[in-house]
C-alpha positions as a printed NumPy array, in Angstrom:
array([[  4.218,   8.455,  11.425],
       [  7.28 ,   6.067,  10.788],
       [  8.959,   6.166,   7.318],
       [  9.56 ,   2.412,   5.34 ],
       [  9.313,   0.708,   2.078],
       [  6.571,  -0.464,   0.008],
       [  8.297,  -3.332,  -1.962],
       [  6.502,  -3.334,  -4.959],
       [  9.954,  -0.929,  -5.33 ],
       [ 12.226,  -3.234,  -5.166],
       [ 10.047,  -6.296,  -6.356],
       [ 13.543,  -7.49 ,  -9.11 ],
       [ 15.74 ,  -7.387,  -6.193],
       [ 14.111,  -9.903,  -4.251],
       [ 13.797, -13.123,  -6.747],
       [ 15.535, -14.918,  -4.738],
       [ 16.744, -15.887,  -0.78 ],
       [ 20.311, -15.134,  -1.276],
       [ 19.334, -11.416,  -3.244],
       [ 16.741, -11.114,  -0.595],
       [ 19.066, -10.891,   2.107],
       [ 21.288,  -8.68 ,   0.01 ],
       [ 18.948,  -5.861,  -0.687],
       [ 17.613,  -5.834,   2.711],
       [ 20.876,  -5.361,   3.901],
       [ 21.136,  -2.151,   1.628],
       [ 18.045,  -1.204,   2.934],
       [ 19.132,  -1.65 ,   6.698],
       [ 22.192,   0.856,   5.559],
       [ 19.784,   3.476,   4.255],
       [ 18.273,   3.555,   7.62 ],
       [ 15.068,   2.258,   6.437],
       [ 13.372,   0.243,   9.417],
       [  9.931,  -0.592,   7.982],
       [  8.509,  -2.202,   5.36 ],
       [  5.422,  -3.382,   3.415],
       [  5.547,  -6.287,   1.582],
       [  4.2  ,  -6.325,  -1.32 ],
       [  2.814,  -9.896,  -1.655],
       [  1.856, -10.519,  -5.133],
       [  4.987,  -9.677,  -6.459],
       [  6.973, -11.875,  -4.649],
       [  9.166, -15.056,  -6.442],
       [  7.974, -17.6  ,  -3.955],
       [  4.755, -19.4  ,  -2.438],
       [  2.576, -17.926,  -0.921],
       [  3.42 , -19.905,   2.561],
       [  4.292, -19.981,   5.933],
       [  7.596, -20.824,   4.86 ],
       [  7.909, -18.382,   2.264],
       [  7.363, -15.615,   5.392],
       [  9.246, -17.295,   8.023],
       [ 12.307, -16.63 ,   5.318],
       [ 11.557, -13.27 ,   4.617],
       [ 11.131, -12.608,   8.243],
       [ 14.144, -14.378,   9.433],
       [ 16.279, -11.809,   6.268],
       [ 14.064,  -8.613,   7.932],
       [ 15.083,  -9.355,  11.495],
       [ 18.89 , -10.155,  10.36 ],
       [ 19.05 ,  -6.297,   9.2  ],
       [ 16.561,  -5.381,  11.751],
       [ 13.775,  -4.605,   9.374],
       [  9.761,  -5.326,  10.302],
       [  7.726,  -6.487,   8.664],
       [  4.429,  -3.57 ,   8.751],
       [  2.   ,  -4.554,   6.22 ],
       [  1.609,  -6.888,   3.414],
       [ -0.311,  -5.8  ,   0.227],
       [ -2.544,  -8.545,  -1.485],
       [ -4.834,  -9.458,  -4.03 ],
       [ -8.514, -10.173,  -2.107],
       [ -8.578, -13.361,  -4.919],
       [ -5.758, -14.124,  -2.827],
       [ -6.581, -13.487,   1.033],
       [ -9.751, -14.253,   0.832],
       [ -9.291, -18.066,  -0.707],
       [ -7.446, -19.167,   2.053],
       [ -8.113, -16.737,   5.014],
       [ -6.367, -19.408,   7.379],
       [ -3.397, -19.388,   5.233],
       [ -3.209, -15.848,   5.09 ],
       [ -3.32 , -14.993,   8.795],
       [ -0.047, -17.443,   9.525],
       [  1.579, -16.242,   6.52 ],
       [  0.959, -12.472,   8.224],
       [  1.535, -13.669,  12.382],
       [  4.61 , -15.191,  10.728],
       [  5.897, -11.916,   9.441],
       [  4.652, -10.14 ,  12.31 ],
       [  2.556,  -7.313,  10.581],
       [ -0.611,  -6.398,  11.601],
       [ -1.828,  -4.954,   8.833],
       [ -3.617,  -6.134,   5.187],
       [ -3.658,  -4.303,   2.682],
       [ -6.326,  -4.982,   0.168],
       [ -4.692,  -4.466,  -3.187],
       [ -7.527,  -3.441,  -5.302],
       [-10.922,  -2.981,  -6.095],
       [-13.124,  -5.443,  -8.134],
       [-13.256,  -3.625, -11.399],
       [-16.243,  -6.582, -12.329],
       [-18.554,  -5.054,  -9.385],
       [-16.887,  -1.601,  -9.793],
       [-18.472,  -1.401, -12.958],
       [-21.901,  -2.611, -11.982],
       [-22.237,   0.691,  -9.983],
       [-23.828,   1.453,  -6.376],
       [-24.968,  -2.477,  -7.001],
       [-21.832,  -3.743,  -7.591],
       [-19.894,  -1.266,  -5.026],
       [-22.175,  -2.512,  -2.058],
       [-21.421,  -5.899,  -2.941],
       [-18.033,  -5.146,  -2.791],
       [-18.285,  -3.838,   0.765],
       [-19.609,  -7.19 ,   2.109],
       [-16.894,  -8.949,   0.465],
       [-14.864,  -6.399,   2.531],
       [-16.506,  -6.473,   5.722],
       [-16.392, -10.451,   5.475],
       [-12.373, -10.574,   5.376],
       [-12.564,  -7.573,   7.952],
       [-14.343,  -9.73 ,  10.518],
       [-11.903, -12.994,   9.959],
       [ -8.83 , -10.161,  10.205],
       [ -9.713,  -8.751,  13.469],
       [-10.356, -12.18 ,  14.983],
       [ -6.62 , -12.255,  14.363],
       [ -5.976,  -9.011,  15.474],
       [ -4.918,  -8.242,  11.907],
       [ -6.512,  -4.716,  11.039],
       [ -7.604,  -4.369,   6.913],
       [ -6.806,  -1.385,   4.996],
       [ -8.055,  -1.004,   1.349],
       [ -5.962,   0.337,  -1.369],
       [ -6.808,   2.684,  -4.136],
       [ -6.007,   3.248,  -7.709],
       [ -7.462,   6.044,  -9.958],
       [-10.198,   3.442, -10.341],
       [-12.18 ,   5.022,  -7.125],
       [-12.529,   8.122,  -8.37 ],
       [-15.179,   6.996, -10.796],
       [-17.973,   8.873, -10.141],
       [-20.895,   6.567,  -9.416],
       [-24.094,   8.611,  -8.736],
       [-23.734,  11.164,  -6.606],
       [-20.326,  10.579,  -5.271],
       [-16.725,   8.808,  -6.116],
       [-16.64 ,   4.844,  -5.759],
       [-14.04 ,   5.975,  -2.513],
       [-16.438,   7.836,  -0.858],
       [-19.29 ,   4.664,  -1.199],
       [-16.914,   2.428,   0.275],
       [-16.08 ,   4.74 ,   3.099],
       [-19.982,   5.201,   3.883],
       [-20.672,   1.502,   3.518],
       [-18.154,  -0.235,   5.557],
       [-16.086,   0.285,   8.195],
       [-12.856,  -0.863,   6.741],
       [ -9.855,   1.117,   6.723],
       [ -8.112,   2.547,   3.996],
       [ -4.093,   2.761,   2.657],
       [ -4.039,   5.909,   0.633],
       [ -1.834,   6.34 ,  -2.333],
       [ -0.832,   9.853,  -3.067],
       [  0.125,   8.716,  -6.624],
       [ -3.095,   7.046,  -7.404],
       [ -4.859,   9.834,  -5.757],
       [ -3.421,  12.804,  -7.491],
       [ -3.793,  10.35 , -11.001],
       [ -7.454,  10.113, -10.26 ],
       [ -7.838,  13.908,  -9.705],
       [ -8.558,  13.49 ,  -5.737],
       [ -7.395,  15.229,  -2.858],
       [ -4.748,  13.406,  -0.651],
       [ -4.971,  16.644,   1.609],
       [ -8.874,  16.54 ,   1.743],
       [ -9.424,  12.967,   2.113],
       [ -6.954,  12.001,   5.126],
       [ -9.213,  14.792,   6.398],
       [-11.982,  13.026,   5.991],
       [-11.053,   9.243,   6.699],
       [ -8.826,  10.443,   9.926],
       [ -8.7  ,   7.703,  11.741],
       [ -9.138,   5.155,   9.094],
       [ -5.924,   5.183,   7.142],
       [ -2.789,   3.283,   8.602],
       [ -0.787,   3.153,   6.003],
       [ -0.066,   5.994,   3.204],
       [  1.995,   5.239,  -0.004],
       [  3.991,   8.184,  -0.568],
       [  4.384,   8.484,  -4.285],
       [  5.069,  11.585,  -6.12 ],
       [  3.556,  12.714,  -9.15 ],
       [  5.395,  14.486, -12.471],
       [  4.656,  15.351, -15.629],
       [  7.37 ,  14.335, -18.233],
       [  7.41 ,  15.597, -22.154],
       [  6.16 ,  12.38 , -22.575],
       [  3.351,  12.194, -20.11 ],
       [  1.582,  15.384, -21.748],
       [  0.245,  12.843, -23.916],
       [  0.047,   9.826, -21.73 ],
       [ -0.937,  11.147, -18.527],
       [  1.769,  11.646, -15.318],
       [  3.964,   8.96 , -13.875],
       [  5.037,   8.515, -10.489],
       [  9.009,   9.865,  -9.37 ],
       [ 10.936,  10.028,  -6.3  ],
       [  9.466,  12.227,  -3.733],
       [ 10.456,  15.724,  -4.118],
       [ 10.849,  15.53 ,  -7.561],
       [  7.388,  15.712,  -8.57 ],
       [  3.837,  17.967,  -7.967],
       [  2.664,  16.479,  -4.74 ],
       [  2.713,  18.829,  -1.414],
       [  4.461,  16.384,   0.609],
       [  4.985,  18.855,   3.385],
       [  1.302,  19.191,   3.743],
       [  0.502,  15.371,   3.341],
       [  3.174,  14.991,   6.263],
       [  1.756,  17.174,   8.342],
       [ -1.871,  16.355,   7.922],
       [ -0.671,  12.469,   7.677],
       [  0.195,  13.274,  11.565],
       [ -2.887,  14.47 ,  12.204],
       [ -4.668,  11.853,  10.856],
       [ -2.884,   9.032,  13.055],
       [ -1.241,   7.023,  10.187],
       [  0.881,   4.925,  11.375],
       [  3.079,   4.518,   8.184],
       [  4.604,   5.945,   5.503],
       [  5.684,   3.915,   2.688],
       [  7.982,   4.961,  -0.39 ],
       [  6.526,   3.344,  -2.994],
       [  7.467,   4.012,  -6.842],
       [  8.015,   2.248, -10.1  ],
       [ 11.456,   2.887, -11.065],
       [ 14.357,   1.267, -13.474],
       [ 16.57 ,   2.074, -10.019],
       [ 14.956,   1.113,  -7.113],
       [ 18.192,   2.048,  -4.667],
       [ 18.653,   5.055,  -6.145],
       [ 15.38 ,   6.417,  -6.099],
       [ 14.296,   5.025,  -2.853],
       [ 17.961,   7.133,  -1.905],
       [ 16.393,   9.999,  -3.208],
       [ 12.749,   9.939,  -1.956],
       [ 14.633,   9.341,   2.027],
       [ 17.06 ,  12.259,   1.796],
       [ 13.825,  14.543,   0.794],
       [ 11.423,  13.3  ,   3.049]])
C-alpha cells in the first residue's frame, strides 16, 4: 500500500493556482508522492481545465494524481465531463463521496435504489477504465433490518469501497473486521485517527493526526496489506494542515 494525501486536508491552501503550486511543493518536500483530490472542495470549475492545472502543479513536484473524491450529484450529471476531468488528472479511481441520506432513510427500499444509482455510474466508469469506490460516513452504520446500510450495499452491488477509519470507528464499526470482509474491494483507505478530547465526552470524538488518537493503525496497516489496497490517504480536519499531515507521516 502507498502512503499520500487526501486533500480535503489541505482544502485552504489550495484557493488558488499560484498557492496551489506552493503547497504542493511542501508536500513534494515531505516526501508525499500521492494524492487524492478532494473535488468538491476545490476553488475552481469543475473542468478539464481546472485538472489539466492541477495536474500540470502535481507533475512539477512529481505528485499523482490517485483518486478524486466527489459528490454523485456531481459525477453523475455530467458523466462525460467527469471522465476527462479524471483521464486529465490521470487517476483511476472515483470516489463516491457519500451516501443519499433521502434513500438512506427510506430503508432496504431506498438502499437498493441507491445501489442502481451506483451500479449505473460503475458501468460508465469502467468503460473508462476508471474503477468506483464508495465512501462512508457514520451514516452506514445505521442499522436497517437485519444488518448495517454498509453491509446492504456490499451484498447488492459490486462496487468498491474507500474506507474511512475515522468514520468507521465514529459509527462504532470495525476497520479491522470489515477490510476483512470487503478484501478485494477497497482501493483506497482514509487513514484518520480517532481521540477523545475533554470536550468530545460530550460531543462525541474528533479526528487527530495518526498516532495521536485510539485507532490500531499497526493492525489496519497490516491487514490494509492483506486486503490489496492500493492507497493510503492521510486525511484529517485540522487548523494546521502541514503540521499535522507532518505528524501523521513521521508515525505512519
Amino acid at each position: 500500500m502507498q502512503i499520500g494525501l487526501q486533500t480535503f486536508t489541505i482544502r485552504k491552501l489550495m484557493r488558488t493556482p499560484a498557492a496551489l503550486d506552493s503547497t504542493f511543493a511542501k508536500l513534494a518536500g515531505l516526501g508525499l508522492r500521492n494524492l487524492e483530490l478532494a473535488v468538491d472542495y476545490i476553488a475552481f470549475p469543475f473542468s478539464v481545465e481546472t485538472a489539466k492545472v492541477i495536474r500540470a502543479a502535481a507533475d512539477k513536484h512529481n505528485l499523482s494524481v490517485r483518486s478524486c473524491q466527489i459528490k454523485y450529484a456531481t459525477s453523475a450529471a455530467n458523466t462525460t465531463n467527469t471522465i476527462a476531468f479524471m483521464q486529465a488528472l490521470g487517476a483511476d479511481i472515483l470516489v463516491n463521496s457519500t451516501i443519499d441520506l433521502k434513500l438512506l432513510y427510506q430503508g432496504e427500499t431506498g438502499l437498493a435504489q441507491f445501489c442502481k444509482l451506483l451500479e449505473r455510474l460503475k458501468e460508465q466508469l469502467t468503460a473508462a477504465n476508471i474503477t468506483l469506490a464508495h465512501h462512508n460516513h457514520h451514516y452506514e452504520f445505521l442499522r436497517v433490518g437485519e444488518q448495517n446500510a454498509l453491509s446492504f450495499i456490499a451484498k447488492n452491488s459490486s462496487v468498491n469501497f474507500a474506507l474511512d477509519t475515522y468514520w468507521c470507528q465514529k459509527g462504532g464499526g470495525n476497520p479491522l473486521a470489515l477490510l476483512d470482509e470487503l478484501a478485494g474491494r477497497v482501493p483506497i483507505l482514509h487513514l484518520r485517527d480517532f481521540t477523545i478530547t475533554k470536550r468530545g465526552l460530550v460531543t462525541g470524538g474528533v479526528d487527530c493526526e495518526i498516532g495521536r488518537g485510539n485507532i490500531p493503525f499497526k493492525a489496519i496497516l497490516r491487514a490494509a496489506e492483506t486486503a490489496g489496497v492500493r492507497y493510503g490517504m492521510i486525511e484529517q480536519k485540522t487548523k494546521t494542515p502541514l503540521e499535522s499531515v507532518t505528524i501523521s507521516l513521521q508515525n505512519l
